[in-house]
C-alpha positions in Angstrom: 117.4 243.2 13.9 118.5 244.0 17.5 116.6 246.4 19.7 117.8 250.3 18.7 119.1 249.4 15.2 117.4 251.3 12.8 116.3 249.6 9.2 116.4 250.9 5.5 113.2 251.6 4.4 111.6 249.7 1.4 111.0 251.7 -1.6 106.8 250.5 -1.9 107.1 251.6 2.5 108.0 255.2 1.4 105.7 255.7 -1.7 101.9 254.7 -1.3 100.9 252.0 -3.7 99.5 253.5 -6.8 96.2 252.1 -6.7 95.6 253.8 -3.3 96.5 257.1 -4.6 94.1 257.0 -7.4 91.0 255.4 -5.1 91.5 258.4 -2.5 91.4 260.8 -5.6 88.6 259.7 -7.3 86.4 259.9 -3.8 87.3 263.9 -3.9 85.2 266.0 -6.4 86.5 269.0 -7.6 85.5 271.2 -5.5 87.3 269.0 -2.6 83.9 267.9 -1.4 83.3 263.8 -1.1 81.3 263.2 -3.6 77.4 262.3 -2.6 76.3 258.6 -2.3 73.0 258.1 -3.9 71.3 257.4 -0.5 73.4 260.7 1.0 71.5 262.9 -2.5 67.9 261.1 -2.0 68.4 262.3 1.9 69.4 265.7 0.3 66.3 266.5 -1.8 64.4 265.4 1.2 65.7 267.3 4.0 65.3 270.1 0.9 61.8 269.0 1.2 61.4 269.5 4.9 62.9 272.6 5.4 60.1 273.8 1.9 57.7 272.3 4.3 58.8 274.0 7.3 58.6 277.3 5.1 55.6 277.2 4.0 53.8 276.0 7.4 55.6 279.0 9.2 54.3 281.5 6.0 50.7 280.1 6.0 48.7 283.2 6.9 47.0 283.9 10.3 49.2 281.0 11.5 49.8 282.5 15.0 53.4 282.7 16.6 53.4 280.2 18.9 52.3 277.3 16.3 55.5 278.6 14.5 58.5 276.3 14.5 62.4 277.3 14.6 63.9 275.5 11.4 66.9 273.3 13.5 68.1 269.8 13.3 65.6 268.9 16.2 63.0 269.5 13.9 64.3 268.6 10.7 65.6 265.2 12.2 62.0 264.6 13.5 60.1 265.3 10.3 62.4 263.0 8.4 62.0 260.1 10.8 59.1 258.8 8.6 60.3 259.2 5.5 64.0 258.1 6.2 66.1 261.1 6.3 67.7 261.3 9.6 71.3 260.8 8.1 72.6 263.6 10.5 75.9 264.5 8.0 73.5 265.3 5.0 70.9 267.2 7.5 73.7 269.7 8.8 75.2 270.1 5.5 71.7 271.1 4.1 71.1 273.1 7.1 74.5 275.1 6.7 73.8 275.5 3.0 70.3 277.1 3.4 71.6 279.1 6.4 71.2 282.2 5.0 67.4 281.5 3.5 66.5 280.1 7.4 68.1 283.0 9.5 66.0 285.4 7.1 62.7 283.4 7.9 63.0 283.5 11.3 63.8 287.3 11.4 60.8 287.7 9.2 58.7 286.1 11.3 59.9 286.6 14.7 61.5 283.5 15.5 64.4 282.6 18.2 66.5 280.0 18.8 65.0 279.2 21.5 61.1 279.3 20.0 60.5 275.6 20.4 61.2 275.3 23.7 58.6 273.0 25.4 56.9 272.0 22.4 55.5 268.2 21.5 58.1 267.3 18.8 56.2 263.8 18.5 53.2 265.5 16.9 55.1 267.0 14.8 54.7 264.9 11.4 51.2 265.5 12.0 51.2 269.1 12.3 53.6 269.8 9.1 53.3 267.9 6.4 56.4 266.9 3.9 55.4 267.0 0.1 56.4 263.2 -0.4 57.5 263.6 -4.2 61.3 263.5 -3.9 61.8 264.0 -7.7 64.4 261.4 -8.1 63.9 258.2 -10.0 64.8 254.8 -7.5 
């Protein structure tokens, strides 16, 4: 072919191959979400876990204001460095679908964005601690 001649397309160069088609579908659930990997759910329950954990350290009574923490990535990351949940995708997901539960906690309690400022996130495993029954069978 010389340069600036244009070709006829094959037919399997205009349609996608079948088998391609039916791969892409079946990694869609329906509700047009990717479907979970078993490692992305196990994060899931326990990033469900920290944030329950977070909850209840915040509600423990006469628990002063300042030993309160924000519920944020920062945090959540931290807390699941131990137990293996620092997949960042499944973390903001979780975070965006209990959004509504954590911006109701921190009104309750008093609690900015900005409330964790200059705290010691290493000590942080130590101070909460994650409930380490994830519920799901290996």
């Amino acid at each position: 072919m010389l340069h600036g001649e244009k070709r006829s397309l094959e037919p399997d160069e205009i349609a996608p191959d079948p088998g391609q088609v039916d791969a892409a579908k079946s990694a869609i659930t329906p509700g047009n979400q990717p479907k979970q990997t078993k490692p992305a759910q196990k994060t899931a329950v326990k990033v469900n876990a920290i944030i329950d954990a977070i909850l209840a350290f915040n509600d423990t009574p006469g628990r002063s204001h300042g030993e309160k923490w924000t519920i944020s990535f920062p945090i959540v990351k931290e807390l699941g460095k131990p137990i293996g949940a620092t997949y960042q995708k499944v973390i903001l997901q979780v975070l965006a679908e209990r959004g509504e539960e954590s911006e109701a906690h921190h009104e309750n309690h008093g609690i900015g964005k900005y409330h964790n400022r200059g705290k010691d996130y290493g000590q942080l495993p130590q101070v909460i601690q994650v409930q380490a029954d994830w519920g799901m069978s290996e």
